[in-house]
C-alpha positions in Angstrom: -20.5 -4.2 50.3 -19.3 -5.3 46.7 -15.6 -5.5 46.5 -14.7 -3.9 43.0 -11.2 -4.2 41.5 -9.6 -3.2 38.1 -6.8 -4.7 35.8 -3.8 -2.5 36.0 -3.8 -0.1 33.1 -1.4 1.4 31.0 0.5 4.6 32.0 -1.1 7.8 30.6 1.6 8.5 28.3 1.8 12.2 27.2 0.9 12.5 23.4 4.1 13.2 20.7 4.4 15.5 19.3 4.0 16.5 15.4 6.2 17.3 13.2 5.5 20.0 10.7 4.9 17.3 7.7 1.8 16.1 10.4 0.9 19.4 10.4 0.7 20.0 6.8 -1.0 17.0 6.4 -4.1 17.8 8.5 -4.6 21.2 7.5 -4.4 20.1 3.6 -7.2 16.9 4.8 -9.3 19.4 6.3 -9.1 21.8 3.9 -9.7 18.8 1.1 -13.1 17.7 3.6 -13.9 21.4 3.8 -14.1 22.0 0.3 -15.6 18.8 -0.9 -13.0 17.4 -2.6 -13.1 14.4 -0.7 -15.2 13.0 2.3 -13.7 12.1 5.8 -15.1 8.6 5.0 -13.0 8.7 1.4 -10.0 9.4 3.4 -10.6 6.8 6.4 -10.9 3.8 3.2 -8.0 5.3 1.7 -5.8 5.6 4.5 -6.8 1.9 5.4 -6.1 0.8 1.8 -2.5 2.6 2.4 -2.0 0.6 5.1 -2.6 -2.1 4.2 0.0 -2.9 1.2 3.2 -4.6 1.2 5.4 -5.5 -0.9 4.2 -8.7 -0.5 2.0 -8.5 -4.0 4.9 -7.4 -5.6 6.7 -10.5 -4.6 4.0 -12.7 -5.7 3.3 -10.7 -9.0 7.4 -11.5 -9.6 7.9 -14.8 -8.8 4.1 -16.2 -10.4 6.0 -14.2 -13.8 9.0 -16.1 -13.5 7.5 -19.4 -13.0 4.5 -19.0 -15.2 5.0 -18.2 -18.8 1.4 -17.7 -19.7 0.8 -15.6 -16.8 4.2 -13.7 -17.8 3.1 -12.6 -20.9 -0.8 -11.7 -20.1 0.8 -10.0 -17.8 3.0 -7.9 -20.1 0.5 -7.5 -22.4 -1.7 -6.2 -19.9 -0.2 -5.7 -16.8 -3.2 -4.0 -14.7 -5.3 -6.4 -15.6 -3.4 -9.5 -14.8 -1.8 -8.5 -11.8 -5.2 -8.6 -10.1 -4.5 -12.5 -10.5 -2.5 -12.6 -7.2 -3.9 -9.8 -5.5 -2.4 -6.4 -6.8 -4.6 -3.5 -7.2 -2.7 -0.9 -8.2 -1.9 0.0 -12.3 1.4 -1.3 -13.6 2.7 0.7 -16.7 4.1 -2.1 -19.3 8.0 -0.5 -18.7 7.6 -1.8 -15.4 6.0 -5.1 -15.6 8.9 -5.7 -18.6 12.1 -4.7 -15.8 10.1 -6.6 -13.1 9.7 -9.9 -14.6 13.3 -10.4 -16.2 14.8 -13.0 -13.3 18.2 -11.2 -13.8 16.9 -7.6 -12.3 17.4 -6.1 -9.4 13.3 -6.2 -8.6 13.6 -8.1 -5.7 10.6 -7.0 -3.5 7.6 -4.6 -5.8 7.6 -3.6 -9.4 8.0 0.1 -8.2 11.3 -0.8 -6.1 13.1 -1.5 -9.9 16.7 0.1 -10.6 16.8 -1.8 -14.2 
């Protein structure tokens, strides 16, 4: 006779429940998959794409603008395409990368959070 033992698990906690936003949101991602307008797989990336950002780029993008000249004005001439220097992969419209890069704005953490 085998003596068999487990590690203590976790409680079974009883699920939360959804809000109506949660609810929304499935039946618009179903409906989305349904139709073909995107693919369960399109919307696993995404979601891990969305999870995945933090303001962190932002910060870099800022700071590398204020101590780099040359970097600050590729990067105002094209700000898309330089930002991708220090990670960022989103667009930045040139209003934006303008308000984020002048040391005495309130830009603090991502180019989107600007009140300038």
């Amino acid at each position: 006779m085998s003596t068999h033992s487990h590690d203590p698990h976790a409680p079974v906690q009883e699920p939360e429940e959804i809000n109506e936003f949660e609810i929304l949101e499935l039946a618009v991602r179903e409906l989305a998959i349904e139709k073909g307008v995107f693919s369960a797989e399109d919307h696993r990336r995404f979601s891990e794409w969305a999870e995945s950002r933090t303001p962190m780029y932002g910060s870099r993008l800022v700071a590398k603008a204020w101590l780099d000249p040359a970097f600050k004005e590729r990067l105002l001439a094209d700000g898309t395409e330089t930002s991708k220097e220090v990670g960022w992969t989103g667009s930045i419209r040139p209003g934006r990368a303008r308000r984020a890069t002048t040391p005495t704005s309130t830009c603090w953490r991502t180019p989107r959070r600007c009140t300038t």
